[in-house]
N, C-alpha and C positions, 0 to 999 in steps of 0.2 A: 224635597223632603230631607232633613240632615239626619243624620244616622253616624253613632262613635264608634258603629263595630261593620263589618262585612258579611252580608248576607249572603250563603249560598247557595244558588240554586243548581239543583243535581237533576241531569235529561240524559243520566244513563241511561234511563227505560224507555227515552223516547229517542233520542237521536242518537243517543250511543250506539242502540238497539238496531240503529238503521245502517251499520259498519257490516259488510257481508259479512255471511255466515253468523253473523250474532244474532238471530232470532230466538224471543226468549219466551216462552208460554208462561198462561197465568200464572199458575203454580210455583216456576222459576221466579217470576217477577215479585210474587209478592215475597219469598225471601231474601230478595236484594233490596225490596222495598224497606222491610223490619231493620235491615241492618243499616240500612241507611240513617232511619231515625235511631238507632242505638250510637250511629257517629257522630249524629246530631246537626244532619241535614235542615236547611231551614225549610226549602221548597223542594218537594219531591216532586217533579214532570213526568208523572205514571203511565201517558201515554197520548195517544192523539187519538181519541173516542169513537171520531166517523171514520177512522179508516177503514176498519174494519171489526167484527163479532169480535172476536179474538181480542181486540185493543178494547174497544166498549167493555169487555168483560175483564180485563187487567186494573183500568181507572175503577171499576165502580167495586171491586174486590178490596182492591189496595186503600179506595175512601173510608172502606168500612170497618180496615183490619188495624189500619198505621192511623193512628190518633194524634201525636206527638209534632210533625212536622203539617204544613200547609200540603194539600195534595192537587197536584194541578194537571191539566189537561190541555194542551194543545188544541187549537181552534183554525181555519182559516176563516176570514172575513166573508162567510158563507151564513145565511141562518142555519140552516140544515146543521152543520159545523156545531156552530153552537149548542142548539138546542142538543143536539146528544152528549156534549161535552157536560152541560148543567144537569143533564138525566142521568149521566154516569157519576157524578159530582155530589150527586143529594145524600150518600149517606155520610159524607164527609164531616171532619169538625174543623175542619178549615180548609176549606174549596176556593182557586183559584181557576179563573179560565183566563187563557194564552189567546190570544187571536193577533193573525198577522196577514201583513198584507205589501207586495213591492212598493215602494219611491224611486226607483229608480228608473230614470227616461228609456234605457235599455231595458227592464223588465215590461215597463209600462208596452214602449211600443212592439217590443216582440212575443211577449208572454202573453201580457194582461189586455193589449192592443185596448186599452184605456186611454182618455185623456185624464190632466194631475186633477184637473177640479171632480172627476167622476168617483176616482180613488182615493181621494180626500169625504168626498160624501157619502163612499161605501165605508169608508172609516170610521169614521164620527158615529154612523147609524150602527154598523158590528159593537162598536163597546156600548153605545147605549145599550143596545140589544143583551149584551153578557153581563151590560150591570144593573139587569132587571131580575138577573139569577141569581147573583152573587156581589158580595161588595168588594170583593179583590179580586179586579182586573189588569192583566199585564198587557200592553200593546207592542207589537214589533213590528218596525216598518223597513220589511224584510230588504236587502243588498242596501240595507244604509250606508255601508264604507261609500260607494260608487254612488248613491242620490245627489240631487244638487242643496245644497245645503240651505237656501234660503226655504224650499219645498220643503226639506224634512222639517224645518221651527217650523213652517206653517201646519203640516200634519202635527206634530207632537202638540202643539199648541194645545190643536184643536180637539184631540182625543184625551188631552189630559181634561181640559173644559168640560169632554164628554163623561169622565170618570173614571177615567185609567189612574190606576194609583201605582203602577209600576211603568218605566219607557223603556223598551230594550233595543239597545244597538245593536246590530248586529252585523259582522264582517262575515258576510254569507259565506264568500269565497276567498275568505286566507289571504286578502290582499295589501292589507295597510301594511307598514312598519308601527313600529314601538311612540315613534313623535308623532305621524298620523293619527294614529288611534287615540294618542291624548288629546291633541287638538283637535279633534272631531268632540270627544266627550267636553271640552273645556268650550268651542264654541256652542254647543248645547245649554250648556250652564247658562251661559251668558247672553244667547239671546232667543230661550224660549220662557216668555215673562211669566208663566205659570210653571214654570219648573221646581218649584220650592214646594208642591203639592205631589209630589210624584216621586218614588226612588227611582236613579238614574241608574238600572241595568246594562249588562256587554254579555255579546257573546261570540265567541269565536272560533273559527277552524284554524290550524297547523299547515296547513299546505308550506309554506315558506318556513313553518319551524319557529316559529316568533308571538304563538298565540298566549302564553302564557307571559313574554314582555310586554306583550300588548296589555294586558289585563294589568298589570301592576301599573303599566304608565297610567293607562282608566283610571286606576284606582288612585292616584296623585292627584287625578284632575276631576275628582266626585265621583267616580260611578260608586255606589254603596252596594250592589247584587252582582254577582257573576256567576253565568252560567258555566256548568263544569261537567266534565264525566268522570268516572273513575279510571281509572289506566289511561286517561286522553280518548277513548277508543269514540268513533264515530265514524261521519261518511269519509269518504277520501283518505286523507291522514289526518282525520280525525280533532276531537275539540281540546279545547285546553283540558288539561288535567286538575281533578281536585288536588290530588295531594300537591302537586307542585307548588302549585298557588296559593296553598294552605301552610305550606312549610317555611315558605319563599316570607310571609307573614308573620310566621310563627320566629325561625330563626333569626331575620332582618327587624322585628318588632319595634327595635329604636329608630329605624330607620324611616321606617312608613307611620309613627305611631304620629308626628306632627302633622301629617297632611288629615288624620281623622280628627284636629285637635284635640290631640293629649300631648302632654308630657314627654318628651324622647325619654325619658327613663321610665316610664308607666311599666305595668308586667303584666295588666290586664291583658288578657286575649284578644286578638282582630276578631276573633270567627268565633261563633258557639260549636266548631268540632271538635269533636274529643281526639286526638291525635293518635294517641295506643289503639283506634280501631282502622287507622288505615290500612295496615298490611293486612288484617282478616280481612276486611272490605276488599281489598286489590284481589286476595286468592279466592275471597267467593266468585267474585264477578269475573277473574279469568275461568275458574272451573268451570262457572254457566254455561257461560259464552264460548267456551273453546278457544277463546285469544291470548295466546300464549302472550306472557310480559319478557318485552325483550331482555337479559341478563343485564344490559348496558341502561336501563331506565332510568332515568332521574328517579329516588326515593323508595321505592317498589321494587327493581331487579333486583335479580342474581347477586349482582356485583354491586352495589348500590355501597357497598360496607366492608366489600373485600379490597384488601392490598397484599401485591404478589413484588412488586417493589421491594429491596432491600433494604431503601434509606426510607421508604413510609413504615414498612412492618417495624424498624426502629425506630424511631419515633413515635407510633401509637403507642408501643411500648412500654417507651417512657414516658410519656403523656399523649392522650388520644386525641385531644384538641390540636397537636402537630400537623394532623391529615386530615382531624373528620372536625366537621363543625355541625354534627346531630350526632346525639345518641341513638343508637338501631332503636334501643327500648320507648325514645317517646314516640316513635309511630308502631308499636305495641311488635316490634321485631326480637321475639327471642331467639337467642343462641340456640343450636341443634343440642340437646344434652339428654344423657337419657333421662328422664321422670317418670318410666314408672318401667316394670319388670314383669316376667310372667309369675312370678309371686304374688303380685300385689295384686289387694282386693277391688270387686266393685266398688264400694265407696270412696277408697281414693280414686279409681278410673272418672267415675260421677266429678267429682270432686277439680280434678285436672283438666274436666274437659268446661269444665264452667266457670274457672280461671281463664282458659281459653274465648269463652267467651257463647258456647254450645250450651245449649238446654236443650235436650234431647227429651220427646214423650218416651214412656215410660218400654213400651215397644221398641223404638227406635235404639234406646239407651241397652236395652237384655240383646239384642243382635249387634249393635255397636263390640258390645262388650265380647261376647262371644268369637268377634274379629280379631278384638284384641288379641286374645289368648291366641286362636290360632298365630298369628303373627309373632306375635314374644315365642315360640315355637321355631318361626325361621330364623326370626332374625336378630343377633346378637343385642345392635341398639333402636332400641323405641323412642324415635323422637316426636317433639311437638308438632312437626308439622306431620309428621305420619298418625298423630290422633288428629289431626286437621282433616286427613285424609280420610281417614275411615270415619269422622262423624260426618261432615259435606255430603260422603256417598250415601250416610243411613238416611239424612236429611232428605236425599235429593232420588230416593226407590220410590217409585209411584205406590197410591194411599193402598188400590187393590191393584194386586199381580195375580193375572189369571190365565198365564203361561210361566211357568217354572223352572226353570233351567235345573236341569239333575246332573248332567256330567256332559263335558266335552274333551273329545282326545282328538290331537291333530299329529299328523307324522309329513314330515318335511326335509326337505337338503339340496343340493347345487345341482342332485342326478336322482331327484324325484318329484311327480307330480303331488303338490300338498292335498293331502287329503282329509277332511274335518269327518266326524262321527261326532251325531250329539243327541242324545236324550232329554225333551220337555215333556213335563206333565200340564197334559192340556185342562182346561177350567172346567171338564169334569169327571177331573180324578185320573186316568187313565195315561199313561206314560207311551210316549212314541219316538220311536228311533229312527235316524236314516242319517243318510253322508252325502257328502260331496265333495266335490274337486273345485282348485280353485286358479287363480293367477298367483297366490300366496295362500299362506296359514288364514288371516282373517279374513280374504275374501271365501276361503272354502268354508271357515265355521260362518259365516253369514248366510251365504247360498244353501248350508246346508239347514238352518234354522228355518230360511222361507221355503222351504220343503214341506216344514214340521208346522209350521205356521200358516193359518190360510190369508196371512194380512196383506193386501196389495198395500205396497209401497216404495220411495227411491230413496237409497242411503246419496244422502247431497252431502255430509263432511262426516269424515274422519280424523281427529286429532289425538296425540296420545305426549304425556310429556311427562318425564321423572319426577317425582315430589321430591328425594334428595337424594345424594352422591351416592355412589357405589353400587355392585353389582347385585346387592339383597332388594336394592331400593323398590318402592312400591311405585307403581304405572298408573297415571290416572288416565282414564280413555273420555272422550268428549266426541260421541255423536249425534247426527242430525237425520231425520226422515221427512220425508214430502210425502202428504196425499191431501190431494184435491186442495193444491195449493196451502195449507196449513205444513208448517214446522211442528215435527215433534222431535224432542232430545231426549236422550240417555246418557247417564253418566254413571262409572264404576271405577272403582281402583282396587288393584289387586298387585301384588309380586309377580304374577304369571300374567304379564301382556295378554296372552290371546285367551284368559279366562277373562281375567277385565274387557277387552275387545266385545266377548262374545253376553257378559254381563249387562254391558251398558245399552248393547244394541235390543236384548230382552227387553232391558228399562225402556225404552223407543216403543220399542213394540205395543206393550203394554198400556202407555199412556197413547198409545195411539189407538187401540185396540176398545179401550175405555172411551174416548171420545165417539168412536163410532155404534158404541152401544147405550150411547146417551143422545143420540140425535134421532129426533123424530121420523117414521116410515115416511118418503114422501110419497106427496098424492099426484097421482098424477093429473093432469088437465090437457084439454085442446087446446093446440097450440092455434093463432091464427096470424 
């Protein structure tokens, strides 16, 4: 199927998702979902439907909410698979289902302990099957790098004949090089004779570091879709990254523009992403997720734009095309500067945060604002990424809080045991106090809230990282709870560490606290 621009399909939420400690609840999901389509994702991969309540309830949320891009679901070559993926799927307005399955003689005989013609016939019958729900079906014929190549023409062939209208390659395990990967895509091209019915998708992991070469080569040699996450982040060391491969496009555009036939001079766009929303993109989805972007990142770090050099700081200088060949500004990176003051009114507060790229309900925006002020209070300069910070956190307080955090003091030092004291107003009405001792400051304010708290559950991560320089600077904290196997998060930012520490874990609580008061009493039964 020929196509003059690059489709992107984004599986932050499903396989990004699957990078430890990244587990992301509906709630979270569906606002990385929104923003996804505000960057102008083509295919959003919302989750994998059967895995579990929790994913069932992320797909068919996000079908209902995000209109704009395709929204897709994850299948194995199961019916069961399916049919929950097309159940989660239905309120969609453009639903895709994913179903995949190994080609590979090592998957076949140690995983699937298959022969090829059995997995070829479960193939064919899964996409009939998913294109009885929907008419945009993707097939992947999962450890494709490692399959024998005449076997994969013959599956693709024959699931395209069945009605896949997208074929994704996939280098499951990070193994090809950059010429590999093209000539895997290029003998595709060329000798699976229905291939002109189908977009030729990639998808890839980093293991060797090469996943995002790889994807450019693909893309010389036809592929038109590539799968991406944000920040790279996924299982192992994780999948190619969008921005990379967005930018690598975007900057290179006369370079790649002949291989989609155009014009090496064309200034059309490869991708429909709007590029000023990658850096909000990148800082949602590390806040969610707790995955700190390393300073040294290709397009997204720290440092991405910093020069400590003597002969590059001259040079930018004098002209910035010397060192940098991207402007921070077109992936939506502004300079730290102040905008706005503890004079200034709500409506430029409103106003600045919606430049930013924040629509806050009406709620969210009178406590947002009320942060503000306290902070123009501390702190000399109020920069954009600290209204980034304070709206994320208003964003991201669960809908009801029915534990309240009123006051925590901790006392601590090198020749004393830390001791937290802290005050919640439990959900009806009533304020309670108690302390505890800790190994540190945040584990004593922790211990001492499951005092005050009757919520069983286990803090599985703790993350906490600067928003920007200096010793005023605001602390965004990113924790994690387990019960009964479900993740719930919390997220806070504050100038006081261990108020944020002890805010965010409340947020945990809370949404944890709420799910347990929305599930049904069970019944008991004999067991037999």
């Amino acid at each position: 199927m020929t196509c003059d621009r690059i489709l992107i399909f984004d599986t932050t939420l499903r396989d990004g998702e699957q990078c430890p400690g990244a587990s992301l609840n509906t709630e979270e999901k569906l606002v990385i979902a929104r923003q996804l389509a505000r960057l102008g994702v083509d295919v959003i991969e919302a989750g994998f439907a059967y895995a579990s309540p929790g994913d069932f309830e992320a797909v068919q949320t996000i079908a209902r909410e995000v209109r704009e891009s395709i929204i897709c679901s994850l299948a194995r070559a199961i019916p069961a698979d399916i049919e929950a993926a097309a159940k989660a799927l239905e309120p969609a307005a453009h639903p895709r289902i994913h179903t995949f399955i190994s080609t590979s003689d090592i998957h076949l005989e140690h995983q699937l302990r298959k022969s090829r013609s059995e997995v070829l016939d479960i193939a064919v019958a899964m996409v009939q099957k998913a294109k009885s729900y929907v008419d945009d079906v993707e097939f992947s014929p999962m450890d494709a790098a490692r399959s024998d190549p005449a076997y994969l023409y013959q599956v693709l062939t024959a699931v395209i004949e069945a009605g896949a209208t997208t074929v994704n390659i996939p280098d499951t395990v990070g193994y090809l090089m950059p010429e590999e990967f093209g000539l895997l895509i290029k003998g595709i091209r060329e000798n699976v004779p229905n291939i002109d019915r189908a977009v030729i998708s990639v998808h890839g992991h980093n293991d060797l570091g090469v996943a995002t070469a790889n994807f450019l080569e693909a893309i010389k040699q036809g592929a038109r879709q590539v799968e991406v996450t944000i920040n790279g982040i996924g299982e192992r060391a994780g999948n190619t990254a969008l921005e990379e491969l967005v930018m690598a496009l975007h900057v290179r555009r006369s370079y790649f523009n002949p291989f989609l036939g155009r014009p090496a001079e064309s200034t059309e766009p490869l991708t429909r992403i709007d590029t000023t929303q990658i850096y909000k993109t990148s800082r949602l989805v590390s806040s969610l997720t707790g995955m700190v972007v390393q300073p040294n990142k290709a397009i997204v770090g720290a440092n991405a734009f910093a020069h400590e050099s003597g002969i590059h700081q001259d040079g930018v200088l004098k002209h910035r095309q010397t060192y940098e060949i991207m402007d921070a500004r077109t992936i939506g990176w502004q300079a730290n500067q102040i905008v706005l003051g503890k004079h200034s009114g709500r409506h430029a507060f409103r106003a600045r945060l919606q430049e930013l790229g924040f629509d806050l309900h009406e709620q969210e925006l009178n406590r947002a604002f009320l942060r503000f002020k306290e902070l123009a209070d501390k702190k000399k300069e109020i920069t954009d990424r600290d209204l980034e910070a304070i709206a994320s956190d208003e964003m991201q307080t669960p809908l009801v809080v029915n534990f309240r955090l009123e006051r925590v003091q901790v006392s601590c030092g090198d020749h004393e045991i830390p001791t937290a004291t802290v005050t919640v107003r439990l959900p009806s009405g009533e304020e309670r106090t108690d302390a505890a001792t800790g190994t540190g400051p945040v584990d004593a304010v922790y211990k001492a809230i499951n005092r005050v708290v009757p919520v069983p559950n286990r803090l599985v991560e703790f993350s906490v990282q600067s928003v920007t320089a200096g010793i005023d600077a605001i602390g965004e904290v990113t924790i994690r709870l387990e019960h009964n196997q479900r993740t719930y998060s919390g997220h806070a930012a504050n100038t006081d560490i261990i108020v944020a520490s002890a805010q965010a874990y409340m947020n945990a609580l809370n949404r944890l606290y709420n799910a347990l008061q929305q599930q049904p009493t069970p019944v008991v039964t004999s067991q037999t």
